[in-house]
N, C-alpha and C positions, 0 to 999 in steps of 0.2 A: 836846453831846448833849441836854441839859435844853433846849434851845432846839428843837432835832428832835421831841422825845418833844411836848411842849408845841403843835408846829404838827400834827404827825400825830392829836392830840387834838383840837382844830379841826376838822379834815377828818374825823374820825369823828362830831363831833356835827352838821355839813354836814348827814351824808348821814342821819344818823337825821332831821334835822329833815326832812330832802326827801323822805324814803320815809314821811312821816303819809298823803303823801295815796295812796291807795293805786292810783287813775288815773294819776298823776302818776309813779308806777315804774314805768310802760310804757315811758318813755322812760330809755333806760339813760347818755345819755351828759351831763347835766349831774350825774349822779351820779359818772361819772366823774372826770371835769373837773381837780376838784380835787388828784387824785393822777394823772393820767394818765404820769408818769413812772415810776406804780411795773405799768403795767398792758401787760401784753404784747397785742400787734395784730397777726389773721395778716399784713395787709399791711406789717407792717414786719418780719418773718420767713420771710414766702413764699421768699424767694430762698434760704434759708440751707438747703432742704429736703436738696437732694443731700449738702452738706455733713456736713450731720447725720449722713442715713444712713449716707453714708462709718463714722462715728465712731461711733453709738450704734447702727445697724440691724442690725448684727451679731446673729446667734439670736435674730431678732426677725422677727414676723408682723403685718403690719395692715391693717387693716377699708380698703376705699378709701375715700378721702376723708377722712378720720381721718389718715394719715401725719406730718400737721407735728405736729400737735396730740400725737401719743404722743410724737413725735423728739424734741418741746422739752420734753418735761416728763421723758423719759431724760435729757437733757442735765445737769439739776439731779440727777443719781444715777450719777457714774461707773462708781461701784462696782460697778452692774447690768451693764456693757456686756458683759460674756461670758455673763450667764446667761440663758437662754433665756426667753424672756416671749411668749405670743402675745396680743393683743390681738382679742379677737372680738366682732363684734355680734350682741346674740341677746334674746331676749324673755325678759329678768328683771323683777321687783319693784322692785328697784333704779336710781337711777340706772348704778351702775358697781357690778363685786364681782368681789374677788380671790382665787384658790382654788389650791395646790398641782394639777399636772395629777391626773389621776383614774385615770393609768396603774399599776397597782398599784407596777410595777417603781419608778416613779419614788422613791415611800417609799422605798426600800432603798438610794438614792444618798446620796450626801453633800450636802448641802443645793444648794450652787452648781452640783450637774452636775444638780439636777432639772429641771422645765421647770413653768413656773408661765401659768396664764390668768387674762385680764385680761378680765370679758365687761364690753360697753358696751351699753347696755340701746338697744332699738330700738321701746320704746314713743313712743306719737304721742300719747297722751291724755294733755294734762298735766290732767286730773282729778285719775288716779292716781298721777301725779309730773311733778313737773318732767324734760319732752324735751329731750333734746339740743340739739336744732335752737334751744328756744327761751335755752338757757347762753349766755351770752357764747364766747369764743374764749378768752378768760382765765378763766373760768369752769372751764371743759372741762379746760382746765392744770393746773386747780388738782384738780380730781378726781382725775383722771389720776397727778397727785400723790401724793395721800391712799393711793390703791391700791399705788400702786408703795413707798410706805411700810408697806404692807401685805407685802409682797413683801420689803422688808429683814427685818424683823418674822419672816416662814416662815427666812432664815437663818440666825438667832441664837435665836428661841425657842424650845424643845422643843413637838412636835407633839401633847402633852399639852393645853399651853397655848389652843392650837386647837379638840380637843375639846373641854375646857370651855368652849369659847368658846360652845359649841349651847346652851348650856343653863342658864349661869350666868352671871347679868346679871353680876355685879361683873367676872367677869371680862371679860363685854363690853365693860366699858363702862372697863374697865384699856386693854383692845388698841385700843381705837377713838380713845381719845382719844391713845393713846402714836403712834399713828399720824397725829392729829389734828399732833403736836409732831413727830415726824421729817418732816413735810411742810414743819413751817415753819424746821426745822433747815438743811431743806435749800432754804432761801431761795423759798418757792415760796407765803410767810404770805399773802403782797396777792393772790395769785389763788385760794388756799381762801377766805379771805373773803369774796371777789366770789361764790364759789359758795353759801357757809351760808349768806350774808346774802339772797341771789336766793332760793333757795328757802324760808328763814325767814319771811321775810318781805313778799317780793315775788309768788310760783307760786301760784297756786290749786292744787297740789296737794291729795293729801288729807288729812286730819287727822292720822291716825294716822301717817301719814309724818315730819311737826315733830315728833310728839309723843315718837318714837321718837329723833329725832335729840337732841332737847333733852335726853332721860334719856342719853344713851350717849357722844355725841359732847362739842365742843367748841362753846358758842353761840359764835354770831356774832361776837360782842364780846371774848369769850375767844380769839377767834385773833388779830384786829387786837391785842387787847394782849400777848400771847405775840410776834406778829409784831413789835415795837414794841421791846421786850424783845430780841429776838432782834438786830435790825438795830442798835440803841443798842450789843450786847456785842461786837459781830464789828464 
């Protein structure tokens, strides 16, 4: 295990050394490289698609073109596969954002019979974020992730917790990062990484976008070592 954690530390100081130059993180795949066995590729997934939905598309909606990309990051969440999730593209702030549906009734059910949305941001301007288009395919995963950790999170914690969530950083930044760790609980560490780290440091996104992430969430480095942690206990 000390010999793992030890080469996994290696390949984390790789790619900070690689991402100095900041031309030089255009190119995403000798960043890769180094781990590419911990990184998911739609083409070595494509075929598993039907399968999937067999298994996880059950009360589940998605955007076209998106389908693997949700399938495989359900796949890491059995637990979800009865509850209703749609996944929609729509013009948010955000990359990605997870919200209980908006149907009043749904509040009044029991957590699992409600239906929850998953909006995927259909911005083109990576000024004001990092686009989709420009994430990796593991990237995408790893979001996708994040959210649907968000989505266990609406199960188990009272919908108090939520509205504080509007308004009171501490508790933001309690659920963001607790979400930050169920993503990587549920083995999904190496592709959140690939996305904090892309957008930390790589997106010409805009300012306040990092600067938001940095107070609330999980840096970059904070999830490879959690991820790290994670893989070494299990």
């Amino acid at each position: 295990m000390k010999i793992r954690s030890l080469t996994l530390f290696v390949i984390f100081l790789f790619r900070t050394f690689l991402y100095q130059n900041v031309e030089a993180q255009q190119d995403m795949e000798p960043y890769m490289e180094p781990y590419k066995n911990f990184v998911l590729q739609k083409s070595d997934c494509i075929e598993t698609t039907d399968s999937l939905f067999q298994i996880y598309g059950q009360n589940k909606t998605f955007p076209t073109g998106l389908e693997l990309e949700c399938l495989l990051a359900l796949s890491y969440y059995p637990e979800l596969k009865q509850v209703k999730i749609n996944f929609i593209r729509k013009k948010i702030p955000h990359i990605m954002r997870s919200q209980p549906s908006k149907k009043f009734s749904s509040f009044l059910r029991h957590p699992v019979a409600k239906s929850y949305n998953i909006y995927i941001s259909s911005n083109t301007d990576p000024a004001k974020n990092a686009t989709l288009e420009e994430l990796s395919f593991n990237a995408v995963v790893g979001i996708l992730g994040h959210e649907l950790g968000h989505v266990v999170q609406y199960l188990k914690r009272p919908m108090t917790d939520f509205a504080a969530y509007l308004f009171d950083k501490k508790m933001k930044k309690i659920i963001e990062r607790e979400a930050d760790q169920i993503t990587i609980n549920h083995g999904l560490g190496y592709a959140l990484y690939d996305a904090r780290y892309y957008s930390l440091h790589v997106s010409n996104r805009a300012k306040d976008k990092n600067e938001s992430t940095l107070e609330f969430y999980y840096k970059a480095e904070e999830v490879l070592q959690a991820t790290i942690r994670h893989f070494n206990d299990n």
